[in-house]
C-alpha positions as CSV (number, residue, x, y, z in Angstrom):
1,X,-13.6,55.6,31.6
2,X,-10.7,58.3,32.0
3,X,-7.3,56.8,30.4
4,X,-3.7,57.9,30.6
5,X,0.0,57.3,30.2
6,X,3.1,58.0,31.4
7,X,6.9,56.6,29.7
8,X,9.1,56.4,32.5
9,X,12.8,55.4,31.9
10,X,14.6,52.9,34.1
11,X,18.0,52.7,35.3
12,X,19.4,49.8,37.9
13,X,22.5,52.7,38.1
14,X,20.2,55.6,39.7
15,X,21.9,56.8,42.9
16,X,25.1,53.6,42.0
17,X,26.5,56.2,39.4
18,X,24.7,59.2,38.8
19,X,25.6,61.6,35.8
20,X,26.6,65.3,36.5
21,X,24.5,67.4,38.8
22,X,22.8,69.7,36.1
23,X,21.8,67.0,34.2
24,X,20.4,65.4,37.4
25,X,18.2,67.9,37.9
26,X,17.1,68.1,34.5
27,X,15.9,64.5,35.1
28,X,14.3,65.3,38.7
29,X,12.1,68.0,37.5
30,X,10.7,65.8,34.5
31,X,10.0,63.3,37.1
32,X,8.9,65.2,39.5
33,X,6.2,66.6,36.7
34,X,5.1,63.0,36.0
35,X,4.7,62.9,40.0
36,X,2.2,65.7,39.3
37,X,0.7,64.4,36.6
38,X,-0.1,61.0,38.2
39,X,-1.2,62.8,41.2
40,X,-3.5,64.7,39.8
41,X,-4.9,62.1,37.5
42,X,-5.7,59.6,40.5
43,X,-5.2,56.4,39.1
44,X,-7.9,53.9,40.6
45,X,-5.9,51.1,38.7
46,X,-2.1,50.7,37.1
47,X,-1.5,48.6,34.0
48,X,2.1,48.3,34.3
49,X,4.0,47.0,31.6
50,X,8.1,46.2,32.6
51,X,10.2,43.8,31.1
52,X,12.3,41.5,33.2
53,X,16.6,41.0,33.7
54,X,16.6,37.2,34.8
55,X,14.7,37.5,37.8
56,X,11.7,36.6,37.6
57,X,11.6,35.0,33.8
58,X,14.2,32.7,32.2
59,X,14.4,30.2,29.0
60,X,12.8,27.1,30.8
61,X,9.7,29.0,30.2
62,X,10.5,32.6,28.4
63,X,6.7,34.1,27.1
64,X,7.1,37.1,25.2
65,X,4.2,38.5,27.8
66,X,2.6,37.4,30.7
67,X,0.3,39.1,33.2
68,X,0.1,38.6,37.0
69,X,-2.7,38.1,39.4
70,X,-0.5,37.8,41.8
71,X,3.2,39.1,42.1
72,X,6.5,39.5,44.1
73,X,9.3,42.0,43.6
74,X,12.4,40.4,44.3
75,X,14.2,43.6,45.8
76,X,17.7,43.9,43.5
77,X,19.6,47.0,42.9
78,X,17.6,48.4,46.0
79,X,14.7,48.3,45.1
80,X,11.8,47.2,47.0
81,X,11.3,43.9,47.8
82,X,8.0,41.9,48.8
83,X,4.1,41.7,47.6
84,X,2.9,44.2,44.8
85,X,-0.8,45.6,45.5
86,X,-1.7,43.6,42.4
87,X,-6.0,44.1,41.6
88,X,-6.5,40.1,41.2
89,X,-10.1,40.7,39.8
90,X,-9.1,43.3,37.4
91,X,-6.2,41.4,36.5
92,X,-8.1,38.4,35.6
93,X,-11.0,40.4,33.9
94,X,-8.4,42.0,32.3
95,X,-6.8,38.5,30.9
96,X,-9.9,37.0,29.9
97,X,-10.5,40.9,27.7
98,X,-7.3,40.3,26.2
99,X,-7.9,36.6,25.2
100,X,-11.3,37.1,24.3
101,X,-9.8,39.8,21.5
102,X,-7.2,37.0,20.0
103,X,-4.0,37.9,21.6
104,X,-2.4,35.0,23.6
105,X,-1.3,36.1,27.1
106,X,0.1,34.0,29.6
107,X,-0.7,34.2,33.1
108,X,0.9,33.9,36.2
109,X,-0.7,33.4,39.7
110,X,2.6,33.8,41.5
111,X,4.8,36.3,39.0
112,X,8.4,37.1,40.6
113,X,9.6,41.2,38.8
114,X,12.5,42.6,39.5
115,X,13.9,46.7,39.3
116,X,11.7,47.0,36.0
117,X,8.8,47.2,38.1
118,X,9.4,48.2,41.2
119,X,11.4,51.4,39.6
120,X,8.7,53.2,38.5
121,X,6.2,52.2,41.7
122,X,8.4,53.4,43.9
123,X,9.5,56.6,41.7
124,X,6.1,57.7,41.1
125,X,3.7,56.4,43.8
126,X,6.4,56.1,47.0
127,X,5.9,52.2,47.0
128,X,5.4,48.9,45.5
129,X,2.0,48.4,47.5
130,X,0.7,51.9,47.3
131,X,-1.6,51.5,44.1
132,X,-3.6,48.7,42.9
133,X,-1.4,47.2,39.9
134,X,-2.0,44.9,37.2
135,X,1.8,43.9,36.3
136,X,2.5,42.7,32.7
137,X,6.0,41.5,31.4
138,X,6.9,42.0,28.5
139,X,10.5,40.3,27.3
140,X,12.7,42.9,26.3
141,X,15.9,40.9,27.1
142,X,15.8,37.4,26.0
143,X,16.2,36.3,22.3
144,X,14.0,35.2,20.3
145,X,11.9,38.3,20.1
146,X,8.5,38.7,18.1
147,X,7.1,41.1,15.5
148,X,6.6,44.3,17.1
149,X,2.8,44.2,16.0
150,X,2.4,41.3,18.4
151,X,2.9,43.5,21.5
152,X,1.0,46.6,19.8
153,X,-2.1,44.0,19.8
154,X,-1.1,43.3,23.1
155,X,-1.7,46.8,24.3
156,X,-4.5,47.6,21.9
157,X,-6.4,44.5,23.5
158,X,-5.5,45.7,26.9
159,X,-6.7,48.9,25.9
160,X,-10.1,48.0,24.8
161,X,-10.5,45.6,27.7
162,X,-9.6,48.2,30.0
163,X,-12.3,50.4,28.8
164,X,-14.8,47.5,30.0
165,X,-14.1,48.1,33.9
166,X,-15.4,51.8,34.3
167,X,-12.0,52.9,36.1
168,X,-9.3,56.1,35.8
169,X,-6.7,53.6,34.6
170,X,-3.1,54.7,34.2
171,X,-1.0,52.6,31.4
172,X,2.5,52.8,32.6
173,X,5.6,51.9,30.3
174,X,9.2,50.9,32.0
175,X,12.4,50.4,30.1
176,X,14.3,51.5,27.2
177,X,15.2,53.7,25.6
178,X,18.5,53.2,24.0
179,X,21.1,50.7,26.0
180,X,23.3,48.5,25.3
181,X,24.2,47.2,28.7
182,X,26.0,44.0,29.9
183,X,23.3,41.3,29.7
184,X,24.2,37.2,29.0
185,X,22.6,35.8,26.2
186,X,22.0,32.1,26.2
187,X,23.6,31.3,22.7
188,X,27.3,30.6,23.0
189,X,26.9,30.8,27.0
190,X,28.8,28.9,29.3
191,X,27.4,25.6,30.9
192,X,27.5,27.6,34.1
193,X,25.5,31.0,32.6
194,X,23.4,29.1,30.1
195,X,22.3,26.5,33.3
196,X,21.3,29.6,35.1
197,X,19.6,31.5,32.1
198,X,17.6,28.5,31.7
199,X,16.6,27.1,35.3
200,X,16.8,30.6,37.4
201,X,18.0,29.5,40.0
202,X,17.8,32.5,42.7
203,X,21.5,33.6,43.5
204,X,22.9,33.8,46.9
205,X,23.1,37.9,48.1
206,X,27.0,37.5,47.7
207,X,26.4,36.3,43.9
208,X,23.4,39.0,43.6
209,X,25.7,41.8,45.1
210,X,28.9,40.9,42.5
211,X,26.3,40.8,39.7
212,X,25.0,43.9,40.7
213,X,29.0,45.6,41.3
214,X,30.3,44.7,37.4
215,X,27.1,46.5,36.0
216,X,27.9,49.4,38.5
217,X,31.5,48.8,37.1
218,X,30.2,49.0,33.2
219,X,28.2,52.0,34.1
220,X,31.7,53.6,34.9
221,X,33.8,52.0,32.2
222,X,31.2,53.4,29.6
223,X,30.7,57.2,30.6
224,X,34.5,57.1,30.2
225,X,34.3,55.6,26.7
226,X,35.9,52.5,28.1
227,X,33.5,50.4,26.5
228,X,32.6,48.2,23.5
229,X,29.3,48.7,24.4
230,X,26.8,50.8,21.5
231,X,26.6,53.9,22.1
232,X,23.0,55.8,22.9
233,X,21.5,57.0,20.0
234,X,19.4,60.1,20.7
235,X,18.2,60.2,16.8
236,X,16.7,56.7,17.1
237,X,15.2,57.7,20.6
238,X,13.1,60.8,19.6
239,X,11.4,59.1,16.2
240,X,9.9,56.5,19.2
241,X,9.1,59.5,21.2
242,X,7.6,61.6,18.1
243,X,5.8,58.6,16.6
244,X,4.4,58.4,20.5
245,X,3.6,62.1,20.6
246,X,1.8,62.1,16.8
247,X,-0.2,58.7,18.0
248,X,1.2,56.8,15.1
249,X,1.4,54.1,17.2
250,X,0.8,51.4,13.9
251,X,4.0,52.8,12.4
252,X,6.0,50.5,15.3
253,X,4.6,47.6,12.9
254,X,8.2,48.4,10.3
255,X,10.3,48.2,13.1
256,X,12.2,44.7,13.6
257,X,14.0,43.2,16.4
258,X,17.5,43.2,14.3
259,X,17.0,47.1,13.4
260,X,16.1,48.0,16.8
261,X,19.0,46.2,17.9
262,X,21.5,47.4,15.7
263,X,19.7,51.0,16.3
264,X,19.5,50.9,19.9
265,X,21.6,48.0,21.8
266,X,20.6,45.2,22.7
267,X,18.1,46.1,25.6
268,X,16.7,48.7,23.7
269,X,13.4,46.0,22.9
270,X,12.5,47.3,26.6
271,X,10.9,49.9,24.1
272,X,8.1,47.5,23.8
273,X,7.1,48.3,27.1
274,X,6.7,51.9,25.4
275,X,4.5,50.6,22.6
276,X,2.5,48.3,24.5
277,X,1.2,51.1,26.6
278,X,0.8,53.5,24.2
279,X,-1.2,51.3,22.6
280,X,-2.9,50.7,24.9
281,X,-4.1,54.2,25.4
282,X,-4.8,54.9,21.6
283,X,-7.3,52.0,21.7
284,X,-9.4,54.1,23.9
285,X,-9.5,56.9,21.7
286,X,-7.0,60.0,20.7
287,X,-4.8,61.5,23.5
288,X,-2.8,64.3,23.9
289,X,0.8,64.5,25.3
290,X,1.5,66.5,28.1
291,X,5.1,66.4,28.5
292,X,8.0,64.9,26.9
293,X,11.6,64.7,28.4
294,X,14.2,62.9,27.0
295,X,18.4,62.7,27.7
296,X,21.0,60.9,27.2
297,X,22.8,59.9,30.3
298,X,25.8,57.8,29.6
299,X,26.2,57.2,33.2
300,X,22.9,55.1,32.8
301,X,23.9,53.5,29.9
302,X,20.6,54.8,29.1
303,X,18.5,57.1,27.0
304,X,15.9,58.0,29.7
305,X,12.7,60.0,28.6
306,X,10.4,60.4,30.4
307,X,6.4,61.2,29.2
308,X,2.6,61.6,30.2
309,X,-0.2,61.6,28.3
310,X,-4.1,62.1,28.6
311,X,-7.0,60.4,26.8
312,X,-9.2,63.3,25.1
């Protein structure tokens, strides 16, 4: 089995409200170089890990991860929408592996994933459907959130199972890393917000397109310092990155959902997508990183990093 990873940064405000053109580039070239690197790797199979915005998950039934055998992207903020090329028979050998090595997983024959997914398919492979794909959420959003150990197990069990099915797989992390962006929480809601929190009701494109116009709108306020919003913290984003890089991948276990919070905003658990896959890759032996890019883009309300790494 030949194993790698790439940390990719996602941003519903790429191409809404870019940041200044240097720093642009900056941020093309490091993509571009994971383009390379997943090019030349070849990947016969994607474990994507992505968290979800209210789209696809919500508090009727909130898991803290659940993996498709089936799955739809529901096309906000641009992004593609329609079937992802999901591997049913990996996906489901890939469930039972996990289950089989104590970690409860929830599973979804018909899982609907929004930007968080598609992002990174399309900014990396040219498509949703272009690479077979074994999508797994993991909630970065939605209070209450679980030890951080629980989703390092998570990817350490998807790890070893991975290593059963004698493919070049490619773990894939989407989110994070620092933001603090405008999302509802269900405590203290409205009737109207919590009702749709809680039952998902799909919104009308009107009520989709206003959504999508005050985070557009926050994105603004908050490069200008308009904002109440916390602001990224770079410090707290390169000790993830350097604890990735050095493979200390058990370290995450210190790390709680109130400090990462009050360290990194409230979206900042989308990190877990990070650790997940990391893990993921450490479980089948030490690994090398291959490039690490990281900048904060306040435009984004984001600190976006980008990273690749090879199994040894």
């Amino acid at each position: 089995m030949t194993v790698a990873a790439v940390g990719l940064s996602h941003s519903p405000l790429i191409g809404k409200n870019d940041p200044e053109p240097e720093v642009l580039a900056r941020v093309d070239a490091a993509v571009e170089n994971a383009r390379a690197f997943v090019r030349e790797f070849d990947p016969e199979l994607v474990v994507l890990y992505a968290p979800d915005h209210y789209n696809g998950f919500f508090y009727k039934e909130m898991p803290p991860f659940c993996l498709a055998t089936e799955s739809r992207s529901v096309g906000d903020f641009d992004s593609a929408a329609g079937p992802l090329s999901v591997d049913t028979e990996a996906a489901t050998a890939l469930a039972q592996g996990v289950l089989d090595r104590g970690v409860d997983l929830t599973i979804s024959a018909r899982m609907t994933v929004d930007h968080g997914f598609a992002q990174p398919l399309e900014v990396l492979f040219g498509g949703i459907d272009r690479v077979p794909v074994v999508p797994v959420f993991v909630n970065g959003v939605a209070p209450p959130l679980g030890p951080v150990s629980r989703v390092r197990a998570l990817g350490t069990a998807m790890g070893e199972a991975a290593a059963q099915l004698d493919k070049r797989v490619l773990f894939l992390a989407s989110g994070g890393l620092s933001h603090d962006p405008p999302v509802p929480v269900l405590d203290g809601a409205p009737p109207r917000i919590a009702e749709a929190l809680i039952e998902g009701h799909a919104p009308t494109p009107e009520q989709r397109a206003k959504s999508e116009q005050r985070v557009v709108k926050a994105g603004q306020d908050y490069a200008a310092g308009a904002t109440m919003m916390l602001p990224i913290n770079p410090s707290w984003d390169n000790q993830l990155l350097d604890l990735v890089e050095q493979g200390r991948i058990a370290e995450f276990d210190t790390w709680t959902p109130d400090g990462m919070a009050a360290e990194g905003g409230g979206s900042a658990h989308e990190v877990r997508t990070w650790i997940a896959a990391y893990a993921s890759l450490a479980a089948t032996g030490a690994y090398e990183l291959k490039s690490r890019f990281y900048e904060a883009i306040p435009a984004w309300i984001a600190g976006f990093a980008v990273t690749t790494a090879l199994g040894r």
